[in-house]
N, C-alpha and C positions, 0 to 999 in steps of 0.2 A: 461664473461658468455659463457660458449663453449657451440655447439646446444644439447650435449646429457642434459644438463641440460634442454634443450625446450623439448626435445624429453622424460624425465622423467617424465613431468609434464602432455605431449600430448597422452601417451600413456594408464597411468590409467585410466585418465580421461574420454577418447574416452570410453574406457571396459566399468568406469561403467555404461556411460551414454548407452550404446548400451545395457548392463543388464538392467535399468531401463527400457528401452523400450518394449526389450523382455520380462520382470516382467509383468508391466501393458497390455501388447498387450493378454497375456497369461491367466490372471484370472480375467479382465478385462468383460469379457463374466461370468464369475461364479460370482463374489464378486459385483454383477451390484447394487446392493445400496449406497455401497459404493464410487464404483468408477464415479457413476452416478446417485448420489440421487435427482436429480432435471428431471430427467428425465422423461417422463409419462411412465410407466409400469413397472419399475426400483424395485417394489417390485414383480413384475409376474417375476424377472429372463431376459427382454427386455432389451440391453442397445443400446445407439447410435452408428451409422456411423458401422455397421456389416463389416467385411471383416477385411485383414489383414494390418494391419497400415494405414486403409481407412476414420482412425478420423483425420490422420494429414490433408487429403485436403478437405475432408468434415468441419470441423475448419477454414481451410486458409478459403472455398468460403462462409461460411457462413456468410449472408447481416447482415449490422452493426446494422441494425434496429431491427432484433432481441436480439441482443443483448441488445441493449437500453431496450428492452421491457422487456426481462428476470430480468437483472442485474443493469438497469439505464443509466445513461450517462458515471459519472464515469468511469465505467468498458470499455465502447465503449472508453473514451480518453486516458485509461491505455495502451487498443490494441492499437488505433492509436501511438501511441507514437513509439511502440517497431515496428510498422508494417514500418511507414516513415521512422526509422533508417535502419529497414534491408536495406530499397529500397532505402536511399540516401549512405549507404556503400558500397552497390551494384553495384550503377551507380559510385562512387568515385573509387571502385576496379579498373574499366575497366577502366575510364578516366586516373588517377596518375598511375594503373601500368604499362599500356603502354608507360607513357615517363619516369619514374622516375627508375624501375626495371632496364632498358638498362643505363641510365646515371648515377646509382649509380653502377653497376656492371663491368664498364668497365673507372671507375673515375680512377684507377690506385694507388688509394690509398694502406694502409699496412693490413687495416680487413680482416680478415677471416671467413669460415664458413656465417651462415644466416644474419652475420654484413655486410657482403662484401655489401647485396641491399639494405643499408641504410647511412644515409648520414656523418655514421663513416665514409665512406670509399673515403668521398670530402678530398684533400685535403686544405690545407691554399692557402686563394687568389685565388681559382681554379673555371674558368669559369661554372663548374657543380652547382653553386651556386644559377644560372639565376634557374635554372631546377626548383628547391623547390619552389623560389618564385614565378615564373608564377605560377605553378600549385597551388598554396596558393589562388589567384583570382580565377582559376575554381573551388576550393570546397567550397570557400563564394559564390559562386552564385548558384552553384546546392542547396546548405546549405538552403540559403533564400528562394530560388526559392519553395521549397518543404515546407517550412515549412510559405508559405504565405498561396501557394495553400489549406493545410490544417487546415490550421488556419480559411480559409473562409467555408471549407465544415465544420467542426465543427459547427462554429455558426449555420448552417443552420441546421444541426443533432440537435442540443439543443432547438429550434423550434420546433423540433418533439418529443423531449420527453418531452417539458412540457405543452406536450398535455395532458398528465396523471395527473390525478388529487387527490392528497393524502388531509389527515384530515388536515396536518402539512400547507397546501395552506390557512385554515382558522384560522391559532392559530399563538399566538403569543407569547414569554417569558416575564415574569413580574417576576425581582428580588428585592433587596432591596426595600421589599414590611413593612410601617410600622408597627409596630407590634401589632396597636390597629386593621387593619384591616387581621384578623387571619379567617376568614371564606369566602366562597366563596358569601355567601351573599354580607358582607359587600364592598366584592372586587367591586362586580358590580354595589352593588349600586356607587362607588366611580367614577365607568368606564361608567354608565350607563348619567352623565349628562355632558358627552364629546363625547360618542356615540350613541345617545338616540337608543332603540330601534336597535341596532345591534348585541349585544351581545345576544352571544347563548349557553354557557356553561362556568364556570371557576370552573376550578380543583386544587385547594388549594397542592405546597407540602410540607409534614414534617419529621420530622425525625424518618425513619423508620429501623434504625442499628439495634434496639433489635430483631423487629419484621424480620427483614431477617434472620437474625442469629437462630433464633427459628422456622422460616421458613423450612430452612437448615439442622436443625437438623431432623424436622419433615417429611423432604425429605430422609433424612440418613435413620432414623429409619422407616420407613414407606416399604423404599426397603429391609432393613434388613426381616420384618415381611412378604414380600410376598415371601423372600426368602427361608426361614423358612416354610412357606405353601409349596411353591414345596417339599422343601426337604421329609416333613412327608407326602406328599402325592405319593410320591416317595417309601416311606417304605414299606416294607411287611405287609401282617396284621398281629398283635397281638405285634409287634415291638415296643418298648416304645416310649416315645415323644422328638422330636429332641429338645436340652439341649446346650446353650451357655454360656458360663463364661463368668464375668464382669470386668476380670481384665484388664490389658495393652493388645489393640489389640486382644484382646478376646484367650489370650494364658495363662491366669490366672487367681484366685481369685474363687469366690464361685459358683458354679453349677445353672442355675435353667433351667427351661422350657420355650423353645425360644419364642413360641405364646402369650400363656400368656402375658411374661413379653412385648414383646415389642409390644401389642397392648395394654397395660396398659401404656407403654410409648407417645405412638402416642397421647391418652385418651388425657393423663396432657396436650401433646405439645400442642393440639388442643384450649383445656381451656384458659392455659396461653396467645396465642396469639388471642384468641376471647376479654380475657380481655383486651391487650395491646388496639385495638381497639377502646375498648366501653372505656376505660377509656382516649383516643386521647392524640394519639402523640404528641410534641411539634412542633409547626408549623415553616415554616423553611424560611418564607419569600420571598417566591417566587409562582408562579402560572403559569397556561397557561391559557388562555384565548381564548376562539375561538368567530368569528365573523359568521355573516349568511354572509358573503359576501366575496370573495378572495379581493377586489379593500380597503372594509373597513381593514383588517388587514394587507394588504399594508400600508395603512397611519399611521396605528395605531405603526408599527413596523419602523416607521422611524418620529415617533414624541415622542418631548420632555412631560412627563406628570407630572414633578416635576424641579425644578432650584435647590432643597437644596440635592440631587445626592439620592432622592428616588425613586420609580419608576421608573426604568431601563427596556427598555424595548429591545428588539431583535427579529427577526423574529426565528419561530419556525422551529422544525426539528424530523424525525423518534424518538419514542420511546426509538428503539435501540441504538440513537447516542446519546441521552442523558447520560451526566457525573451528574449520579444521584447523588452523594456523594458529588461532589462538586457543584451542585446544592443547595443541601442542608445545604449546609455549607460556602454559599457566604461571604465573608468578605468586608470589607468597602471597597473605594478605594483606603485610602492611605494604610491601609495593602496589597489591592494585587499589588499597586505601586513596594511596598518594599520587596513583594515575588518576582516579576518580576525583579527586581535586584539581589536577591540573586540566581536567578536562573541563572541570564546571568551571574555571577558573578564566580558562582560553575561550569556552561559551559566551562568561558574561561580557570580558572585554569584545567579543565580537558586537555580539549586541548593542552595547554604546557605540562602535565605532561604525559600525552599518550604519547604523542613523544618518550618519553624515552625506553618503549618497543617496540616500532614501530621500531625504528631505531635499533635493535637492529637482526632486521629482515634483514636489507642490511647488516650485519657483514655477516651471514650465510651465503648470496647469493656468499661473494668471499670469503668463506671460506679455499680454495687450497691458493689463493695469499696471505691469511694474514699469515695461516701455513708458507709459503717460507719468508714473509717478519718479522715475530718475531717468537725469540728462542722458548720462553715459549709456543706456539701450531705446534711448531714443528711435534708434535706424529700425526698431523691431515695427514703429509703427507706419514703417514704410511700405510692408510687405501686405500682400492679397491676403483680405478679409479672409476667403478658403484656406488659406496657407497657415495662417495663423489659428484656424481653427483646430487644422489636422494634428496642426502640434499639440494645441493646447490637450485635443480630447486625447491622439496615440501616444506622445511622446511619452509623457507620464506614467503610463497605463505600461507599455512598452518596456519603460527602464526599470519600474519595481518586478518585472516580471523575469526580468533576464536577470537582476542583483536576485532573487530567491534563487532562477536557477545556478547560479553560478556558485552559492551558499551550499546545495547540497553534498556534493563529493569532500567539503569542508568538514561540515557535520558528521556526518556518516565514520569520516577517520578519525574527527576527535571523539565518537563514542566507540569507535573499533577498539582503539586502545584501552577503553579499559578494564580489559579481560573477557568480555560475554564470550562464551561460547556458542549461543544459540542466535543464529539470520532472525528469529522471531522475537526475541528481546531485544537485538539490535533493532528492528524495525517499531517495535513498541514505542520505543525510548526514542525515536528518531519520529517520530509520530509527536510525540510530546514536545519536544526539543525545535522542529520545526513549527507547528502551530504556536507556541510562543515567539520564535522569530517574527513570522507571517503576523501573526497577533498587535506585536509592539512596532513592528515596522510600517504594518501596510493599513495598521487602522489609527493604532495613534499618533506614530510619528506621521504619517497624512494626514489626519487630521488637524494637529495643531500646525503644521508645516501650511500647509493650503489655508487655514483660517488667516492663520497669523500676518501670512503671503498677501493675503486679499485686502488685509486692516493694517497691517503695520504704518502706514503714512499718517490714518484716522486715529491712532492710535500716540503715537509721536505728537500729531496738532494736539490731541486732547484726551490726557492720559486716563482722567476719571473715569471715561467712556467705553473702558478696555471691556465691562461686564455686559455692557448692551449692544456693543460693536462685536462681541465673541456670540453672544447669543444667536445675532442675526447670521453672524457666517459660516457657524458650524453645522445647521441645517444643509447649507449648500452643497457641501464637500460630499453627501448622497452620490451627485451626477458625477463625482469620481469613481465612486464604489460601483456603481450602476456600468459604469467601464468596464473597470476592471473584471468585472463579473462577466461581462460580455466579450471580454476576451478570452480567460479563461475559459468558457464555457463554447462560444461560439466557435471561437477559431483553434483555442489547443485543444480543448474538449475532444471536440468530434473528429480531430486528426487522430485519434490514437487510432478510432477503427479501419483506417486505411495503413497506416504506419507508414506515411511516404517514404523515408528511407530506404525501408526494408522493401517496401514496393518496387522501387527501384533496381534494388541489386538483386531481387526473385526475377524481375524482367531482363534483365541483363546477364543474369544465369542462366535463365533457362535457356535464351537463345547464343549463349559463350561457351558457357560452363559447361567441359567437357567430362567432367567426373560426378556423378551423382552425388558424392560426399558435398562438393562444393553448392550445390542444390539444396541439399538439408540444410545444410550452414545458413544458408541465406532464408529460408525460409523454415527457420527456427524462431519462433517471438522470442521476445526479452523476457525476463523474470518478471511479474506483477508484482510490484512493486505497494505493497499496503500503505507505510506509512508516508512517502510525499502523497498517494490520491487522499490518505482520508484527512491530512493535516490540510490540505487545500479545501477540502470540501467541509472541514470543520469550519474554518476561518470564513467563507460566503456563510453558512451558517451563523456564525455571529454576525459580520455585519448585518448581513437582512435582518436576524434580529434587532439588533441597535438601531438600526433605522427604518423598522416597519412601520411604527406610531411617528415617524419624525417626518417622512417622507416616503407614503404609503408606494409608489411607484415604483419601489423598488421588491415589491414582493411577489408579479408579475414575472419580471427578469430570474428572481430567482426560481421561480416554477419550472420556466426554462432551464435553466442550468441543469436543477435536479433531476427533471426526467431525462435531458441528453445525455446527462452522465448514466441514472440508471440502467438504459436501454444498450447506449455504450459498452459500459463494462461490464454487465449480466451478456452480453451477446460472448464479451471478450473470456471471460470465467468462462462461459459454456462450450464453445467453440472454437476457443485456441490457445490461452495461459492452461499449461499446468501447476499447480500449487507446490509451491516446494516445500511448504509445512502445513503442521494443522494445530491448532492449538484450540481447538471447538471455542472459539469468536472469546477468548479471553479477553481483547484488547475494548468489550463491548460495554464493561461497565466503568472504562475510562471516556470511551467516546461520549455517553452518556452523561458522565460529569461536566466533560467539556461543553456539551450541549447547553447543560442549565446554568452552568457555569457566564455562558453567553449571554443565556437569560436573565440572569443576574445584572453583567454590564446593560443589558439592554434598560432593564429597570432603573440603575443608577445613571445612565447616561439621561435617561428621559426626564428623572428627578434634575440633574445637574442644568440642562438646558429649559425647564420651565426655572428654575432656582434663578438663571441668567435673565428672564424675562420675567420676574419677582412674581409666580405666582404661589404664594406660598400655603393656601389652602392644597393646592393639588399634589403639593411634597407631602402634607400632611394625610392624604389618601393615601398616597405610594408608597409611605414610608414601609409598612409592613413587608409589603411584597419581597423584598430580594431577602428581608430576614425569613420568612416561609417557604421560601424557594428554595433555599442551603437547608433549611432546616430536612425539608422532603429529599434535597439531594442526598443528604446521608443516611436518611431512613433508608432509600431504595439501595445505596451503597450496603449497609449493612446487613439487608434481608435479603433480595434477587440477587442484587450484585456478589454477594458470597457467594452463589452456588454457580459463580459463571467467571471468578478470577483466577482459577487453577486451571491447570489443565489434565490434574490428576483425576483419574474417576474413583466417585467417593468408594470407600472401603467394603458395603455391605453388597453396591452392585457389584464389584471384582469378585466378589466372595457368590456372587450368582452367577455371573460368567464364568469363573473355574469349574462350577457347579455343573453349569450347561452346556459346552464345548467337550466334545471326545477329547478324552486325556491322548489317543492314539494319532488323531486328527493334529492336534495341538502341536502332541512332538513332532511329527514330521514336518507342519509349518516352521515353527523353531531353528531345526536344523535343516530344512532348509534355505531359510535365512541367511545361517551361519555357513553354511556351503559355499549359496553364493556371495559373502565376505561383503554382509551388505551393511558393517559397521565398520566399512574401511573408506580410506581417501579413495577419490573417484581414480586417482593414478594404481590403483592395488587392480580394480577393477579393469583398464586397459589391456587387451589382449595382445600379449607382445605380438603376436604372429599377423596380427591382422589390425592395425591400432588404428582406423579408421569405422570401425566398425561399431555401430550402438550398443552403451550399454544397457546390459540388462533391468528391467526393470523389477522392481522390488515384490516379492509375494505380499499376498492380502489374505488375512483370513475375515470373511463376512459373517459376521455374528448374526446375520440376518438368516444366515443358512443353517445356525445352528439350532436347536430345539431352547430357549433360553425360558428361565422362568420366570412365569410376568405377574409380579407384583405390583401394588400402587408405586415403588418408588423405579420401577424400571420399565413400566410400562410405558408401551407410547402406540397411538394410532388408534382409530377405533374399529368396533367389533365389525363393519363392514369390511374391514383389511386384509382379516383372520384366516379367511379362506385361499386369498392368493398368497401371501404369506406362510401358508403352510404348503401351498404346491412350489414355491420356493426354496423352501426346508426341505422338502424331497429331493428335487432336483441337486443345488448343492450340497445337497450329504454323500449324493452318489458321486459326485465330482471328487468328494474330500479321499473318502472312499478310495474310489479309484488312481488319488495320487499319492495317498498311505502305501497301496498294494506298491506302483513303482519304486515307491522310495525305498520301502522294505526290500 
């Protein structure tokens, strides 16, 4: 791989990420709902951090606690993640490239061009061998070191957001519920002589397919009819009445009068779904159930209430993370046993059979050496030097990039089926499920794919040779990953904080779109999406591991990544995804695994390829390491990582938040929770009368307002806090206060 092939891939990239920048820094100040819709004043034209490119350090310094408070926890261990990578690749750059850049540069090896400073350029048996391995022990230590350190302040950040106190603290899931108990009555009477006297509401669900679908439509037609009004109110006088056809796409078929007809349509929707109603859906065997007490739905949620696999219970979660459909549609256990099989089953065959295009991707990358080494693409070495390069460095880099994205809406339905109820376990497991893809696709199968690519002819001449002919080539295939990264990072990266798209259709609203609804729509973000960002940003994680000691130059690259991404999506968390769950960063002590887990290959990758250049003292340094690495990964699994895989709060703090929380305060939160039916499908929520209208958002009670008692194991902040802290406690008492009085 010759550098202009790096230099193809570093140079668009660079352009566009520097367009995006200048895009967003530009209209940024004009399009400020958009680009800032969480913002306060963001509809007056206000947006944040004013000045030119003054969100990037207003971003970096902003305290994580706001963000906890904004976004959750979550979001605060998405940043951390990408924040401890920039700063452990940072401190890696300076420590390996000082001894590794001098001793792969002057090894005396035959590489050339950006191969010469990496460990192509050792030769066989050559004391430059020590170089990798020592330095192999300073990046397991900084590695651990950093990610101990973090691992403790986390826990203690997760302390402080579950301070916050959501409806979801009191409620619990109830599925395979029997079917003679179909009403919320009955539920409680069933719950009431195991809980006497605790239960405070159960919200029965059922199946509501028609009634969203009818929903939806009355949403469609509802905006067509005010669209309709603008328009004739738009008209001149004496102008006749604006008139839509019924046919496909309203480009055909019979004439009539817009108004009219489609508030005659809204009429019927109206009816038909009042009756769906009053005539009761088919109930769907499942419920929520809320307690007066966080400590009673603790026990409730980790107690058996049936032996014959009825009554399943689970702790509860945001409205919005509910997988309503398959809520609704729970199946037994041994069917979702036997979905859970065919799903791992339809996985793995993917997995073998992606391979085939994936690899198909290291032909491209030596596509000059295969031209020279078979007749039949001979004509490839017809073509400009430039041309040949663009291919070699984009083509590649390009085509694994678009087989992952086209893999995920794959993935995502073969883990939908197999029963989760919860967007946050769905996203877990699709977190896991994709960095395995991305894992055996874009590191291994390129890697052996591009070696093999490079040597198969030398290979063929002189079969012996396959271990000194692999050693030399698998260094190289770095300047792929160094691509790849630079794509990812340069050019999707930093598009998210513009969102061309949506950029697009807010500019084309604002100056079309005649109804404000059609405004929100378009400048609505997408859902942030946890697990493709953190399975991509897992995966540069490994490689830059695996080939920090192999090919120091790539640890640079990745600094970059990491911080575009952190500033990126800390901006995107703060000032414009809303979270649709919270699960206080549960997914942190698998990220974590995955991390050292990297470590690990890194370790064994670096053994493997001195192993190919026979150095066998230096296997015998290294051997320890990835056995101490696992060993430390499961320590921290066992000890931090327990108090940060649940998302339940343990039992002794709920029993001091019941403590601490007005019993009078509490209920009226509760109920009105349950008022506003905020453990229903988002269609129960729709106001027939006006179904384009927002809905309501969900109450919060702030534990931070309440008087709570602070002991070592709930304590968080220090005594410098105490004082504003308590003029907070004042403040919302009287708010709670005052919403008791109306509610009463």
């Amino acid at each position: 791989m010759s550098d202009a092939a790096l230099i193809s891939v570093l140079i668009p990239a660079g352009v566009s990420a520097a367009a995006y920048l200048i895009i967003f820094e530009c209209l940024r100040g004009t399009y400020t709902k958009f680009f800032a819709p969480r913002f306060k004043g963001s509809d007056k034209g206000k947006y944040p951090y004013p000045g030119v490119f003054s969100w990037i350090w207003g971003v970096a310094f902003t305290p994580e606690k706001e963000l906890v408070d904004k976004s959750g926890m979550d979001a605060a261990v998405y940043v951390r993640v990408m924040s401890m990578s920039t700063i452990i690749f940072t401190v890696l750059s300076l420590l390996l490239g000082i001894v590794l850049f001098p001793a792969y540069e002057t090894a005396g090896g035959d590489a050339s061009g950006i191969e010469k400073i990496g460990l192509s350029n050792v030769e066989q048996e050559s004391t430059r061998l020590w170089a990798p391995a020592v330095m192999m022990y300073v990046m397991t230590i900084v590695i651990l070191f950093f990610i101990r350190k973090n691992y403790y302040e986390l826990v203690e950040l997760r302390k402080y957001a579950m301070k916050k106190g959501e409806s979801s603290d009191y409620t619990i899931i109830v599925t395979q519920i029997p079917e003679e108990y179909d009403s919320g009555e009955k539920i409680q009477k069933f719950l009431d002589s195991k809980y006497p006297n605790q239960i405070a509401h159960v919200r029965t669900v059922h199946d509501l397919a028609a009634i969203e679908k009818k929903t939806t439509e009355l949403q469609k037609n509802t905006l067509k009819l005010a669209l309709a009004r603008k328009k004739q109110a738009d008209l001149a006088p004496g102008e006749g009445p604006v008139q839509v056809k019924l046919g496909c796409l309203g480009l055909c078929g019979e004439k009539v009068d817009a108004i009219p007809h489609f508030t005659k349509v809204c009429a019927e929707l109206r009816e038909e779904i009042e009756k769906m109603y009053k005539d009761g859906p088919t109930f769907s065997k499942a419920a929520f159930v809320t307690f007066s007490s966080v400590s009673t739905a603790i026990k409730a949620a980790n107690t058996m209430l049936a032996e014959d696999g009825t009554w399943v219970v689970q702790s509860s979660t945001r409205r919005e993370d509910v997988l309503w459909k398959n809520l609704g549609s729970q199946p037994s256990e041994e069917v979702r046993t036997g979905l859970s099989i065919s799903s791992t089953a339809a996985i793995a065959g993917i997995i073998v059979f992606w391979a085939i295009p994936v690899a198909f991707g290291g032909a491209l990358s030596n596509l000059e050496q295969l031209g020279n080494d078979y007749s039949f693409l001979s004509g490839v070495n017809s073509l400009p030097d430039s041309l040949i390069a663009i291919i070699e460095g984009f083509g590649p880099t390009v085509w694994r990039v678009v087989l992952m994205i086209l893999l995920q809406p794959i993935l995502y339905f073969l883990l939908r089926i197999t029963g989760m109820v919860k967007f946050s376990e769905l996203e877990r497991s699709f977190m896991l499920t994709y960095y395995m893809f991305l894992l055996v696709h874009i590191y291994f199968v390129t890697l052996l794919a591009s070696s093999i690519f490079s040597t198969i002819n030398d290979i063929v001449d002189d079969p012996v040779s396959i271990f000194e002919l692999l050693g030399e080539a698998i260094p190289t295939v770095a300047v792929e990953m160094i691509q790849y990264m630079l794509l990812q990072g340069l050019a999707l990266g930093v598009q998210k904080i513009v969102r061309l798209v949506g950029l697009i259709l807010t500019i084309l609203f604002t100056k079309l779109a005649s109804v404000e609804y059609q405004k929100k729509k378009a400048e609505t973000p997408p859902d942030f999406q946890y697990g493709p960002q953190l399975s991509i940003g897992l995966l540069m994680w490994t490689i830059t591991c695996a080939y920090a000691t192999i090919a120091p130059l790539i640890l640079p690259f990745a600094v970059i990544y990491f911080f575009l991404d952190y500033v990126v999506q800390k901006y995107q968390l703060l000032q414009v995804h809303r979270p649709n769950f919270e699960t206080f960063g549960t997914f942190w002590p698998a990220v974590v695994s995955i991390m050292l887990n990297g470590l690990v290959l890194s370790q064994v990758a670096l053994m493997a390829i001195i192993a190919l250049r026979f150095g066998a003292y230096q296997q015998v340094l290294l051997f320890p390491l990835p056995i101490f690495t696992y060993i430390y990964k499961v320590h921290l699994r066992g000890t931090l990582g327990a108090q940060m895989a649940t998302t339940k709060i343990p039992l002794f703090n709920a029993v001091a938040l019941d403590e601490a929380r007005p019993k009078a305060s509490v209920k009226a939160f509760i109920d009105k929770a349950h008022e506003m039916k905020m453990w229903s499908q988002e269609c129960v929520l729709v106001d027939l009368t006006d179904p384009l209208k927002d809905l309501p958002d969900p109450p919060v009670l702030e534990s931070a307002a309440l008087e709570m008692k602070r002991d070592d194991s709930v304590a968080i902040g220090a005594n410098d806090r105490r004082d504003s802290t308590k003029q907070l406690i004042d403040s919302k008492r009287t708010d709670i206060i005052i919403e008791d009085k109306k509610h009463t």
